[in-house]
DRENMI-536809 format. One line per 2 residues: number of its first residue (from 0); their letters; for each residue z, x, y of C-alpha. Coordinates in pm, whole numbers, always signed. Example, Ala and Ser with C-alpha at 12.3 -4.5 7.8 and 13.67 -1.06 7.14 Angstrom:
<rs>
0> AS> +780 +1230 -450 | +714 +1367 -106
</rs>
This chain:
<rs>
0> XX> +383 -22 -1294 | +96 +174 -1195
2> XX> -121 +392 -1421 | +145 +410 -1667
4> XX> -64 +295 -1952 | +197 +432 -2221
6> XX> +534 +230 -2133 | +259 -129 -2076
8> XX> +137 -63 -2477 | +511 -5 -2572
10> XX> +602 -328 -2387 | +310 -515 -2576
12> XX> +392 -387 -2897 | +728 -529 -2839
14> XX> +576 -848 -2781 | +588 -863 -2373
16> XX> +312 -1007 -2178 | -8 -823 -2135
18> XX> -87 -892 -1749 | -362 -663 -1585
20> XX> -284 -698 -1155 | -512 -525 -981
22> XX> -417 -458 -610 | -749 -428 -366
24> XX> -630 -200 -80 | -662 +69 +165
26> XX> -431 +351 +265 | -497 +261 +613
28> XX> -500 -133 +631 | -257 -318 +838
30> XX> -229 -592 +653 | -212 -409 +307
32> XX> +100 -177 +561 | +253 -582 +574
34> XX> +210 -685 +234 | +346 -360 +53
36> XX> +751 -488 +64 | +595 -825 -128
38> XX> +401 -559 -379 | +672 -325 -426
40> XX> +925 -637 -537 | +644 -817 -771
42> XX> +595 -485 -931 | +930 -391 -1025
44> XX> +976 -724 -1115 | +700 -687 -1362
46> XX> +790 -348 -1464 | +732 -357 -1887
48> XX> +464 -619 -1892 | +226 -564 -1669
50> XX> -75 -255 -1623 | -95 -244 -1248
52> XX> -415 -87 -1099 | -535 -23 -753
54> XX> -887 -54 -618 | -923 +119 -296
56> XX> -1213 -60 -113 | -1249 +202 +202
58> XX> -1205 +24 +523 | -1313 +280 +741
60> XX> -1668 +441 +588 | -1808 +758 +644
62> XX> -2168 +640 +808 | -2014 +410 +1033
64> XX> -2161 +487 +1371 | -1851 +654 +1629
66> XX> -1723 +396 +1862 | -1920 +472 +2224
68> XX> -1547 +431 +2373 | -1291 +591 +2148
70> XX> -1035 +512 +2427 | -1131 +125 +2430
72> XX> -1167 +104 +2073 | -796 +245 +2009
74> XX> -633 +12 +2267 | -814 -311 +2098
76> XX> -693 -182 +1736 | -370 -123 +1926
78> XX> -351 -472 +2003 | -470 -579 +1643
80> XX> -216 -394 +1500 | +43 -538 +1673
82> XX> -44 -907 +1597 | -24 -784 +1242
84> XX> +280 -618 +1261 | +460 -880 +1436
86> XX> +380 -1163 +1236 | +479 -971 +953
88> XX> +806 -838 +1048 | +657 -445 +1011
90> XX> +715 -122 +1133 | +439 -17 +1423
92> XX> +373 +352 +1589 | +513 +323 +1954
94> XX> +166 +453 +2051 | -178 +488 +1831
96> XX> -357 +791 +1892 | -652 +717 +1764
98> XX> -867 +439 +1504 | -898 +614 +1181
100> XX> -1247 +787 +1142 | -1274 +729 +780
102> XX> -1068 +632 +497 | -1209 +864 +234
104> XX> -936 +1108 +269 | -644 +887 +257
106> XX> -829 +678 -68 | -910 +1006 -233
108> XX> -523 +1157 -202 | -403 +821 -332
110> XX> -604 +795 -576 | -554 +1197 -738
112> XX> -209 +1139 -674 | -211 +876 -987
114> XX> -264 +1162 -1187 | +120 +1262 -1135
116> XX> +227 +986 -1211 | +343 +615 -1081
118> XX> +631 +703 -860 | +457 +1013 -706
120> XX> +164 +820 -620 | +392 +547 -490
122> XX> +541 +815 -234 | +199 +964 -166
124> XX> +89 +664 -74 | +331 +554 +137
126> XX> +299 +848 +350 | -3 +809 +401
128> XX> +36 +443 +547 | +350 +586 +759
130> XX> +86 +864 +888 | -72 +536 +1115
132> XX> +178 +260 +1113 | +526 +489 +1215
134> XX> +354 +777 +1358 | +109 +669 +1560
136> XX> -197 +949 +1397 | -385 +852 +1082
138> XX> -411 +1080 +806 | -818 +1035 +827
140> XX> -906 +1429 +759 | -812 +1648 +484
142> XX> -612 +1840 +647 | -403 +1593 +790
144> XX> -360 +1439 +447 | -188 +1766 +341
146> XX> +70 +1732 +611 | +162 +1365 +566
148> XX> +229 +1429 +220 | +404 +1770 +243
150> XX> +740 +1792 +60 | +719 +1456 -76
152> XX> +941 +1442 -417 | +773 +1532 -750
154> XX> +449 +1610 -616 | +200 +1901 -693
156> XX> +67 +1983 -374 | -196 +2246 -516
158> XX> -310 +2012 -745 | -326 +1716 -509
160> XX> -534 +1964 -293 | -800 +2054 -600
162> XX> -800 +1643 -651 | -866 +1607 -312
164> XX> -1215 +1831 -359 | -1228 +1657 -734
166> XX> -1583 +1485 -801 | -1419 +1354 -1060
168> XX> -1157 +1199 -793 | -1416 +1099 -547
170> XX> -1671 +982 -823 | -1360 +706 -907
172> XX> -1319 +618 -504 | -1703 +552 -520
174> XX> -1647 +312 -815 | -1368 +172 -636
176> XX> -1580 +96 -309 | -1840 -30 -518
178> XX> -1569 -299 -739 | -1429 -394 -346
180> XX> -1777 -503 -316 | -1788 -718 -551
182> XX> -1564 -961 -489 | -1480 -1240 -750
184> XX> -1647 -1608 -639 | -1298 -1771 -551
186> XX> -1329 -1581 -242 | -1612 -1620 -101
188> XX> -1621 -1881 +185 | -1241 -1930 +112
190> XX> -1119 -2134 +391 | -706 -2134 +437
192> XX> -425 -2157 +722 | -262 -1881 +845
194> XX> -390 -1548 +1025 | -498 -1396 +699
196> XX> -621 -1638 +441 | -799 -1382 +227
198> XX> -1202 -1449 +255 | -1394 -1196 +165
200> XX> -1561 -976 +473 | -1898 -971 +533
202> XX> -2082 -626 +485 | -2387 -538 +702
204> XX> -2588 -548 +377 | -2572 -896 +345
206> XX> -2264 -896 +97 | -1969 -930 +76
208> XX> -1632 -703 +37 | -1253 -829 -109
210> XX> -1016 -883 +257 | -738 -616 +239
212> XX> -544 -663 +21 | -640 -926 -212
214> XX> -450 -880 -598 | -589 -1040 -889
216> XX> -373 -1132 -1205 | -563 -1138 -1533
218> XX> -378 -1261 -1895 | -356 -1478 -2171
220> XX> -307 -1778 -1909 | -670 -1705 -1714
222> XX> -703 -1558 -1407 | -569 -1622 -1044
224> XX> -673 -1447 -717 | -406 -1442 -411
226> XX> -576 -1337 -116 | -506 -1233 +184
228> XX> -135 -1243 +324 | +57 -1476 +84
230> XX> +430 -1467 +21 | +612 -1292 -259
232> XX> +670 -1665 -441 | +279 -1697 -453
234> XX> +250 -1345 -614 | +508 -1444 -846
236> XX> +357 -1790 -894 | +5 -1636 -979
238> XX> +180 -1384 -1221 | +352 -1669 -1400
240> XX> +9 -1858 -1450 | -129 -1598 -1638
242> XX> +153 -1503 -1872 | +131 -1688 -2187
244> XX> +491 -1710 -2151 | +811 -1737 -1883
246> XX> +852 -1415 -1702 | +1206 -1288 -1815
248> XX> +1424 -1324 -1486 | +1471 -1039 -1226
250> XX> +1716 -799 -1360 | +1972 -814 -1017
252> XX> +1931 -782 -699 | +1836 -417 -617
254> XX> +2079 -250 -409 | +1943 -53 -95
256> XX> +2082 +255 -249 | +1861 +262 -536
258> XX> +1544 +130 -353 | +1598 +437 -118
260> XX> +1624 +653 -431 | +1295 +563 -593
262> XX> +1070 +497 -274 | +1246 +782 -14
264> XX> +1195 +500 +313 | +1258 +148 +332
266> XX> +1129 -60 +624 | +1311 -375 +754
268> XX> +1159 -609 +559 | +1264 -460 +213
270> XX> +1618 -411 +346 | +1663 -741 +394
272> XX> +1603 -861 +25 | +1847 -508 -86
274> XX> +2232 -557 -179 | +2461 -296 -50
276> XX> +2493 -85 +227 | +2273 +187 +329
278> XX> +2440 +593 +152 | +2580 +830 +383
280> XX> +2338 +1020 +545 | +2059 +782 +556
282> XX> +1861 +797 +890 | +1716 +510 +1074
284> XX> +1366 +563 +1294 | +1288 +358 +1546
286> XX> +950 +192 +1603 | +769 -33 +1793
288> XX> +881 -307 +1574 | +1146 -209 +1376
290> XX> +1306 +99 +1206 | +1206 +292 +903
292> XX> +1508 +409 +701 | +1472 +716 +519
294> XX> +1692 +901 +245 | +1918 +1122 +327
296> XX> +1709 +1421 +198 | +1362 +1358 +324
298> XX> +1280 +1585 +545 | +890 +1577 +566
300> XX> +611 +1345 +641 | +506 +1110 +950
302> XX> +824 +896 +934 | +1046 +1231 +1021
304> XX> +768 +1353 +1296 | +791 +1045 +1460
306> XX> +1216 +1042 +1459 | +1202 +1438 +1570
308> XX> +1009 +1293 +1868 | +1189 +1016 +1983
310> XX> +1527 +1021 +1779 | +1648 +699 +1694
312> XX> +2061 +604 +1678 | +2201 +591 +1316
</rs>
């Protein structure tokens, strides 16, 4: 449940756990693109005691120098992003256009877009990530923030745009960097199997940074960092350490109706753990690695670009 500090003190005053999770991410980061379907189910499964809270630790910075082949540099990140994206079982663009320049604008629009609320910012966010990983064209400018996120349920646009010029907004994305570079000691020359075991990055400054994502559960039990790409049970399994007492079980199995409902597209992945068929009207988009499905009244943002370009069969 994120930013909705109200309903968490209502749960605790009803004597549910108190668990802080804080999610370090990036609006543009492949592997936090892979890991969202294994968010999205621990946090509804934690809905009513737990005060979620994302860091965004800016992947792409504003002084770093421009690559002296932009051409080059997109085809290798091509090729990164597709080792990604198939070991996780996610969505790709057919075709990158281009390495994000910065992530500044993506961090700042998901970050004033908490300001509207959980589920808005859940939408805004997602966007945002479709803007690379289904449509092929990052969302690393103001401008083209605006248009990923255009039409997008419940959202203020006009005040999304003042938060986007907020130094109030950008004074908390600083903060954020500057927590993402920090990272807690359990991470630092981690050593793990897998493609993605979680150490933190070193910066050119000699430190260090959190790897994208990296969530950290904090409660009565103590604290537990899960690094890296790790499977739902190991989210759950750190979440359960730190409660002072058994999580309650998962209410049902969601149906793919009502995950449709609250997050507007679903990706393969998330699908697969749904019950149910897909509602009339839903439309499927094909990627490079799977479709995107999208409710049956979205009709903005990257996801629909990319099916107006190269429709895909229902």
């Amino acid at each position: 449940m994120s930013g909705d500090e109200d309903d968490t003190e209502g749960a605790a005053g009803a004597g549910a756990a108190v668990v802080e999770v804080v999610e370090y991410t990036d609006p543009m980061c492949p592997w936090s693109w892979a890991a969202e379907p294994r968010l999205r189910t621990l946090l509804r499964e934690a809905e009513g005691f737990c005060r979620h809270r994302r860091v965004f630790g800016v992947l792409f910075d504003e002084d770093e120098e421009p690559a002296p082949d932009p051409a080059a540099e997109t085809a290798w990140y091509a090729g990164y992003v597709e080792r990604i994206t198939d070991h996780a079982g996610a969505p790709r663009a057919a075709r990158l256009g281009w390495v994000a320049a910065s992530s500044w604008p993506s961090s700042l629009a998901a970050a004033a877009a908490e300001a509207q609320g959980p589920l808005v910012a859940e939408r805004v966010l997602r966007r945002l990530r479709e803007s690379v990983f289904v449509l092929g064209e990052p969302a690393d400018t103001p401008e083209r923030v605006l248009a990923a996120v255009a039409g997008v349920p419940g959202l203020d646009e006009s005040r999304l745009r003042a938060g986007l010029a907020s130094t109030t907004v950008r004074e908390r994305v600083c903060r954020d960097r500057a927590e993402a570079r920090r990272p807690l000691p359990e991470v630092i020359g981690l050593r793990g199997d897998g493609p993605h075991p979680g150490a933190a990055k070193e910066t050119e400054d000699g430190g260090h940074r959190y790897a994208l994502p990296t969530v950290v559960f904090t409660g009565p039990g103590g604290r537990r960092v899960v690094p890296g790409w790790r499977s739902a049970d190991e989210y759950r399994a750190a979440l359960a350490a730190v409660s002072p007492a058994p999580l309650p079980p998962a209410d049902g199995v969601p149906t793919a109706a009502d995950l449709l409902e609250r997050y507007r597209s679903l990706t393969g992945p998330e699908l697969a753990g749904a019950a149910g068929g897909l509602p009339a009207g839903a439309r499927r988009v094909r990627t490079a690695n799977g479709d995107v499905v999208l409710h049956p009244q979205e009709h903005s943002g990257p996801a629909v670009v990319a099916a107006r370009r190269s429709p895909a069969d229902d």
